[in-house]
N, C-alpha and C positions, 0 to 999 in steps of 0.2 A: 462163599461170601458173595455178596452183592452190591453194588453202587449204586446210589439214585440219585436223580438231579430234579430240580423243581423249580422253577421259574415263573415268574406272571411278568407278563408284558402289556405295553398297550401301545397300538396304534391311532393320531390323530386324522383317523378315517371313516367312516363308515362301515358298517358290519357285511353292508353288501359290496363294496369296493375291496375290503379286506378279503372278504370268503374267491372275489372276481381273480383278484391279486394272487390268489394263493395257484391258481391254475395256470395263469402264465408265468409264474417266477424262475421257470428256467426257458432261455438261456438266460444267463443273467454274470454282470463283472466279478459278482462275490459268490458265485457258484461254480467256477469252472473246474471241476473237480466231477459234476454231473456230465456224464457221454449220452444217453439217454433216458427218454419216461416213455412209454408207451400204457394206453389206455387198454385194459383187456377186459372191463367188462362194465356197464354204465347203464342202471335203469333208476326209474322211477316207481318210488312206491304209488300207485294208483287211490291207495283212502288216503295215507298220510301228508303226501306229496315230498316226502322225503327222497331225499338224491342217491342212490350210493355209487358208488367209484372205486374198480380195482383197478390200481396202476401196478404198472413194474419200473424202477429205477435202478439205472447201474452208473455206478458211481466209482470212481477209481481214488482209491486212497494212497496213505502215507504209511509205511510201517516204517517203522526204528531198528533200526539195526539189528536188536537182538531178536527181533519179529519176522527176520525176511528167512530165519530156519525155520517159521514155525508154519509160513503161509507163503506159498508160491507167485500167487498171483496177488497185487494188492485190490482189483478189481470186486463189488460188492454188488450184487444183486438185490436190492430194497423190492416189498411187497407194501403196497401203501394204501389200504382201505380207508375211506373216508365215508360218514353221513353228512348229509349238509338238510335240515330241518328249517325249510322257510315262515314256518309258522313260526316257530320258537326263537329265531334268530339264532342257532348254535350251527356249527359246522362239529365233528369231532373227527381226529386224524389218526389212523395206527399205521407207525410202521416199525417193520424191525427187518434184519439180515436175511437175506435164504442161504446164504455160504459162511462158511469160516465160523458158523455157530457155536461151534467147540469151543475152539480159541474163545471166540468173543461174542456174545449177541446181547444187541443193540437193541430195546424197544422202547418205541416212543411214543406219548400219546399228546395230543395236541387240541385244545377245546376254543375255538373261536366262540364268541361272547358279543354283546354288545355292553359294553363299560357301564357298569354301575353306577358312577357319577357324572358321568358325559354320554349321554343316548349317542353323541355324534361320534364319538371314537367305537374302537373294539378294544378288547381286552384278549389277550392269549396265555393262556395257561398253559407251559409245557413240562411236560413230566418224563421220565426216562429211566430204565433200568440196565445197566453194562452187567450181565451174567460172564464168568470163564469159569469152566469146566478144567482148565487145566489141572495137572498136579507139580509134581517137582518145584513147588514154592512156588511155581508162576502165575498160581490164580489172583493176589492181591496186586503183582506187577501190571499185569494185564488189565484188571480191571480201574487200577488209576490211571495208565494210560487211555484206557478208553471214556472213562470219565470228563478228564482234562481237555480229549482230542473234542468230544461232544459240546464240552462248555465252549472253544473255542469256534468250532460250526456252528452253534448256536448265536453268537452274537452274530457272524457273517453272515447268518439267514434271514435275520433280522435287519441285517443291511442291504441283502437283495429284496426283502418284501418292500422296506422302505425306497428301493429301488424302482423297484415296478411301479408305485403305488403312484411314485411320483411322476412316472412315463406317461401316466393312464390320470395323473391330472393334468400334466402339459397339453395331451391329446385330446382333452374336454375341453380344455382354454381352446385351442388351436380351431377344433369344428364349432363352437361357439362364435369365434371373430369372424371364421369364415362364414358359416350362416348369417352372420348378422350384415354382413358386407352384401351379400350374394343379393338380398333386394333391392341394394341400393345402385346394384350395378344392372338390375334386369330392366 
């Protein structure tokens, strides 16, 4: 059996603030659960001018009680490939687990957009599928919890982008005033 989750969201931001956002969103108050991201591989298409990006992220989680027999470490190694297409204005996100895939694996896909009915926002589409391989009755256990824990990370992500989003507009106000001061003090 399988789980899947489907959500559309939108941010009141721009498509290139949102896509800017999505790269600094860790550290962040509603993330602290991420220990690291490292960047392992980052070019550019040369016709298309599309971006791609392999990250690695380790993230440390929460298991449940009846979960800490089944995984030693709660710690999770994410593989996070992204395209970001500046012509078309799309970003698209994959990621899923490299550990504990038995028990559980996690893939998510993620399509940054520019909103359909507001050029000035984005729109995010996220999609997800919780796979467990277990047996002894614990593949539906497993897989609502991973469901439930995902929908839960999901709103919190959503309140770190809005997070950032909002950092990286205080910091445009903030060199804004300053510039605008700076000739009147030259």
């Amino acid at each position: 059996m399988v789980k899947f989750y489907q959500h559309t969201s939108s941010f009141e931001h721009a498509w290139d603030n949102v896509t800017y956002a999505f790269w600094l969103r860790y550290p962040n108050p509603f993330a602290s659960h991420v220990i690291g991201c490292d960047v392992l591989d980052r070019s550019v298409d040369p016709v298309t001018g599309v971006l791609r990006t392999t990250r690695l992220i380790l993230k440390q989680g929460v298991l449940p009680r009846w979960g800490r027999s089944l995984i030693k470490s709660p710690d999770a190694y994410i593989i996070e490939e992204s395209e970001v297409n500046p012509k078309t204005h799309t970003m698209v996100t994959r990621t899923k687990n490299l550990n504990h895939v038995r028990v559980m694996q996690v893939e998510e896909t993620q399509t940054f957009t520019i909103h359909p009915e507001n050029p000035k926002w984005t729109q995010v589409k996220t999609e997800a599928r919780i796979i467990s391989e277990l047996r002894w009755g614990m593949t539906g256990r497993v897989e609502s919890f991973g469901i439930n824990k995902f929908m839960d990370n999901s709103v919190k992500a959503r309140k770190g982008m809005a997070h950032i989003l909002e950092r990286l507009r205080q910091n445009a106000a903030a060199a804004a005033a300053a510039s605008a001061v700076a000739p009147l003090e030259a």
